[in-house]
N, C-alpha and C positions, 0 to 999 in steps of 0.2 A: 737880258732876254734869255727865253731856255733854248736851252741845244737842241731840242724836240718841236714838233710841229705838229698839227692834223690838216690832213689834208684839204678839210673842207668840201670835198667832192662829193657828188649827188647819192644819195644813200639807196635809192628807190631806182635801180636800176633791170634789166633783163634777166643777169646770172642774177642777182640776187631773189627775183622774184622765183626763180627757178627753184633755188635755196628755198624759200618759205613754203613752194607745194610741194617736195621732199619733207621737208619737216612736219609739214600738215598730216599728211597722209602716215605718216609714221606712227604720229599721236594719234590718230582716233585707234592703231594698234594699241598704244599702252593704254590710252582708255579703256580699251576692252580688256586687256590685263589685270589693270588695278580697281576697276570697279563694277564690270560686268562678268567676266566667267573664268575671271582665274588665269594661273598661269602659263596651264595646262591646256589651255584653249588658245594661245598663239604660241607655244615652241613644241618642240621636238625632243629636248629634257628627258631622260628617263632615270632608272637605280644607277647603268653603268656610266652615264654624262651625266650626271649631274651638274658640269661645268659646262655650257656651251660656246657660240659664237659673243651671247653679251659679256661673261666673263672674260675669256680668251679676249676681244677686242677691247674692251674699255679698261681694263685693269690692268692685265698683263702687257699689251700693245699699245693703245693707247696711252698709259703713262710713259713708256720707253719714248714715244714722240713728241710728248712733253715734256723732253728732259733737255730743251734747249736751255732753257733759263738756269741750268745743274751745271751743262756742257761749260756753258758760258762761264759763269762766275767764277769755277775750275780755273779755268783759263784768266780769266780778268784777275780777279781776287787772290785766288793762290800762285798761279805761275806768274804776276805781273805783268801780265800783257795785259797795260793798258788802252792800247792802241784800240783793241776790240771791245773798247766803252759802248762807243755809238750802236752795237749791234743788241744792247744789253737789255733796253725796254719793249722792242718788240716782243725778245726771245721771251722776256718775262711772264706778258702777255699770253703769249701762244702757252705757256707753261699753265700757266691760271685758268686758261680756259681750258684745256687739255685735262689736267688733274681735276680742276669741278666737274665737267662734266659726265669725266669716266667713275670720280666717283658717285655722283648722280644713275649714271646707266648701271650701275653695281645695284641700284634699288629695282631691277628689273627682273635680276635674278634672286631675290630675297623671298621666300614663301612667304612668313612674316615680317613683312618689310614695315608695318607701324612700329614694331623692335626695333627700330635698328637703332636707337637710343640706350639701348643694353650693353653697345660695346663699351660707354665713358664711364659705364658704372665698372669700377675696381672687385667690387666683391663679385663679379659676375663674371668675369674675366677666366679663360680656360690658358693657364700660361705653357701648355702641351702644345699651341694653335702656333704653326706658323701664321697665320692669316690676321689671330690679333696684332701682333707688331704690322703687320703690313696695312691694317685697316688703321689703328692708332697711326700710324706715320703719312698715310696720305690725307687721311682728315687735319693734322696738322700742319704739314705742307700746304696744305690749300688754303689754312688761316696766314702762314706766313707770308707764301706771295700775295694774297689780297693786299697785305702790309705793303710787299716789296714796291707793289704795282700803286701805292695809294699815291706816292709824289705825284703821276699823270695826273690823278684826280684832284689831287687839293692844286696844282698849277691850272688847273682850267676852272676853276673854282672861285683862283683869287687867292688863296689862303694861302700868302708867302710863308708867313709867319709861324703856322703849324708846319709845314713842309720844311724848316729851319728844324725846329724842335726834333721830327723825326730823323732827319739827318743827322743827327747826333748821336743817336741809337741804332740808324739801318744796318748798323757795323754788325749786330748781334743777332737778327735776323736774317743776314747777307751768310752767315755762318750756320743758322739750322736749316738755310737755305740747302748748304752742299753736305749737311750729317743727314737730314731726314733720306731723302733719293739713296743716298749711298745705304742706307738701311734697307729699304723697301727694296729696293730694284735687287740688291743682294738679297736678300728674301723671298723673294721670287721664283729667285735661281734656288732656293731653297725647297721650295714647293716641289720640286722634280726630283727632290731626293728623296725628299716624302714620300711621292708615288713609285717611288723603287720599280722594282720590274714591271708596272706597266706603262712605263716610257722606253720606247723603243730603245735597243742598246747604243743604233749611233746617233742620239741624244741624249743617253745617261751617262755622264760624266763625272758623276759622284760630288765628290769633294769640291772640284772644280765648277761646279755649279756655279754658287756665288758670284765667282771673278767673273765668267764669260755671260752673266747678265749683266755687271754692272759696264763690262767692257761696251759690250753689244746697247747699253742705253746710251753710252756718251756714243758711239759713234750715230746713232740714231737720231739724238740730241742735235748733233753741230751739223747733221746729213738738215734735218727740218729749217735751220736757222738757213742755209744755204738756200732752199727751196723753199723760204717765204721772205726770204731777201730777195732773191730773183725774180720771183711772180711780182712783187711789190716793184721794184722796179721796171718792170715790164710792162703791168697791167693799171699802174696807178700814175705810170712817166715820172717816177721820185729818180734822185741822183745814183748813178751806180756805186754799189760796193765791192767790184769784182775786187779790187788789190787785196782789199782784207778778205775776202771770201775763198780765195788763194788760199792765204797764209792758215784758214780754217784745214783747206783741203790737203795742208803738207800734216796739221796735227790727225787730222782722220786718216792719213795713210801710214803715220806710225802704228794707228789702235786697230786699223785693219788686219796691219803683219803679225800684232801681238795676238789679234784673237785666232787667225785664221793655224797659227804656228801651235798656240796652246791647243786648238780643237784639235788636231792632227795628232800629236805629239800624245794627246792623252789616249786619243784612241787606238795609235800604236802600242803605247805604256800597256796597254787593257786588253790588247791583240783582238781589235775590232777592226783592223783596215780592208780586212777581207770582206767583211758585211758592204761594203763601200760597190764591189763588184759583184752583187751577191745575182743583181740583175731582177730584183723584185721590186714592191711598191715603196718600199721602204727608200733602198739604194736610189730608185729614180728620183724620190722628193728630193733624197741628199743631195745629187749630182745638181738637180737645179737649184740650189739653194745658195751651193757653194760657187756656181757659175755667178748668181748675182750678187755673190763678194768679191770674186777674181775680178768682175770686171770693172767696178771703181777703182781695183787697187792697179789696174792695168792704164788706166783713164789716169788718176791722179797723179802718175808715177812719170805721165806724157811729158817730152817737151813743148808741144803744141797744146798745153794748156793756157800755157800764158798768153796766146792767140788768139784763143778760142775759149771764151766766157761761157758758150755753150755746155761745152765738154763734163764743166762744174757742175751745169744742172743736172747732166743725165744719169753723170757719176752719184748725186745724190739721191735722184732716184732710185733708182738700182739700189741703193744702200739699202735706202726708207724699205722697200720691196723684201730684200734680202735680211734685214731685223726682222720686218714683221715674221715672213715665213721659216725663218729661226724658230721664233716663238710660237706661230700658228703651230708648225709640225711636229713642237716638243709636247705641247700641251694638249693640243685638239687631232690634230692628221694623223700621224702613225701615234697616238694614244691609244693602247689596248686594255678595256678594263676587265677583257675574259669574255665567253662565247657567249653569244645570245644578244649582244647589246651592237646597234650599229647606231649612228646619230648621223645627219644633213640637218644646216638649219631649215625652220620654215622660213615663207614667203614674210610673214610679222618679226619673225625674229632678223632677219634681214634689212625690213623695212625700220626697224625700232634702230637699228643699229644707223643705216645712213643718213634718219632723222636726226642722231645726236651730232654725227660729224656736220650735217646741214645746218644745225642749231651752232656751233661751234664758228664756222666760218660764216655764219651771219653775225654774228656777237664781234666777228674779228675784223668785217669788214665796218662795221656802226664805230669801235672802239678808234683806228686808227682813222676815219675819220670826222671824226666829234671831240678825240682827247689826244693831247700832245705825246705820240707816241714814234712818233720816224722822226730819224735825225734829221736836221737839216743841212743842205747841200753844203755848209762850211765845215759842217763835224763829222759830216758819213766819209 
């Protein structure tokens, strides 16, 4: 029998339909995008944003949230905590849909997006582009988990026998599993070095880039698997995972002290801590930013967590909040690209945008239950 299950529960429900007139409404925006008046007729876009809300969210933020299945394996695969098996096919899941979609929503900010089959050509390639290595490694990543995620599908299928075969290989896929993310997500962090002085000084951290994105994606990563391990058990009556969702929250409270100590530390090194009180728009982002790191790292640190299975979720909200506006406020909020240029999404780029998260969490709720994807109450 597999250790995995689907729920079997009614797919055609209230939130879900709610999910589909978000999604609806979103689309007849990219309709009008992609085949009535341009790009230019639902965003806000100009010379000095050229990046808006669908890059900054689907690429940059959005993959950080689908780095459960990264987070994980980390942990599973290389540290030998096999204990946290059981949480391994959702996270995967949530990772597959998160990386297809965002990079799907990537096609929204493409002028010529019929191109975008230019990047696999090799002689075409600009190897100056941080963006190529990051474009090549999420279109690969997303071929890999399809793999990772394939056992769900051939066990609901039937097809023991190919699911044998794969098993015998997942070993090698399970490994560009945690080199592809570890690229990209550092590369990312890479993009803000790029942008040199027009990234605010207290998020230009030079060198240090790199490490505090890929920091910032695993705690992002294991913050998500908590927070759809919870909802899942709460919203769908499955078995609790609190013990191991703990033992997640003692690993995120080491990567908390590591990022929050290196961010500090460097901008002492850089004699930016005075920008911190400077008491302008800058310093206020910072101040809230940093309060919704402190405070999971004050939450996880609790003794009254072990009590209070609550505490887990909120701490990982807070996290999920505190990643994203990490990255909102390095790339988009206090990004200055020089006078003249100011950017607000529009009401379409907005709506484009909660149509794909609406698409993603209907795809997530059909998948768990239709394909054997939650442990079952003897393995969780």
């Amino acid at each position: 029998m597999s250790a995995h299950k689907a729920t079997g529960d009614r797919i055609i429900t209230l939130p879900f339909m709610l999910l589909v007139a978000v999604w609806l409404t979103g689309s007849m925006f990219g309709l009008q995008r992609f085949i009535l008046d341009g790009m230019g007729s639902v965003s806000n876009l100009n010379g000095g944003y050229t990046w808006g809300l669908w890059v900054v969210y689907d690429v940059v933020i959005g993959t950080a949230f689908a780095c459960g299945g990264y987070a994980l394996a980390i942990t599973v695969y290389v540290m030998n905590r096999g204990k946290y098996h059981p949480l391994m096919r959702p996270a995967i899941l949530t990772s597959l849909l998160g990386y297809a979609l965002g990079g799907f929503g990537a096609f929204f900010d493409m002028g010529r997006f019929w191109q975008f089959y230019e990047i696999f050509l090799p002689w075409n390639w600009n190897f100056n582009s941080v963006m190529l290595e990051v474009g090549l490694c999420v279109a690969t990543y997303i071929l890999v988990l399809v793999i990772e995620f394939s056992p769900a599908v051939l066990e609901r299928l039937g097809l023991s026998g190919l699911k044998r075969a794969l098993d015998k290989v997942l070993f090698l896929f399970i490994a560009l599993g945690i080199l592809l993310p570890t690229m990209h997500q550092s590369s990312l962090g890479s993009l803000l070095i790029a942008m040199g002085h027009k990234v605010d000084p207290l998020w230009q951290t030079m060198q240090f880039q790199p490490l505090l994105a890929i920091i910032s994606s695993l705690i992002m990563g294991f913050s998500i698997v908590i927070f759809e391990a919870s909802l899942t058990t709460a919203g769908m009556k499955q078995p609790s995972e609190a013990k191991l969702l703990r033992g997640l929250g003692r690993i995120i409270l080491w990567l908390l002290a590591g990022f929050l100590i290196i961010r500090f530390a460097v901008l002492a090194a850089q004699g930016k801590l005075g920008l911190i009180f400077a008491g302008n728009f800058s310093s206020a982002v910072f101040v809230i930013e940093t309060v919704l790191f402190i405070v999971p790292l004050v939450l996880l640190s609790s003794a009254s967590l072990r009590r209070n299975s609550g505490l887990l979720l909120v701490a990982a909200v807070s996290m999920l909040f505190a990643g994203a506006a990490y990255r909102f406020d390095a790339f988009l909020v206090t990004y200055n690209p020089g006078n003249g240029y100011s950017y607000f999404p529009s009401v379409p780029e907005i709506m484009i945008t909660l149509s794909i998260i609406a698409l993603e969490l209907m795809l997530y709720l059909i998948f768990v239950k239709r394909l054997p994807v939650l442990p079952r109450a003897e393995h969780a």
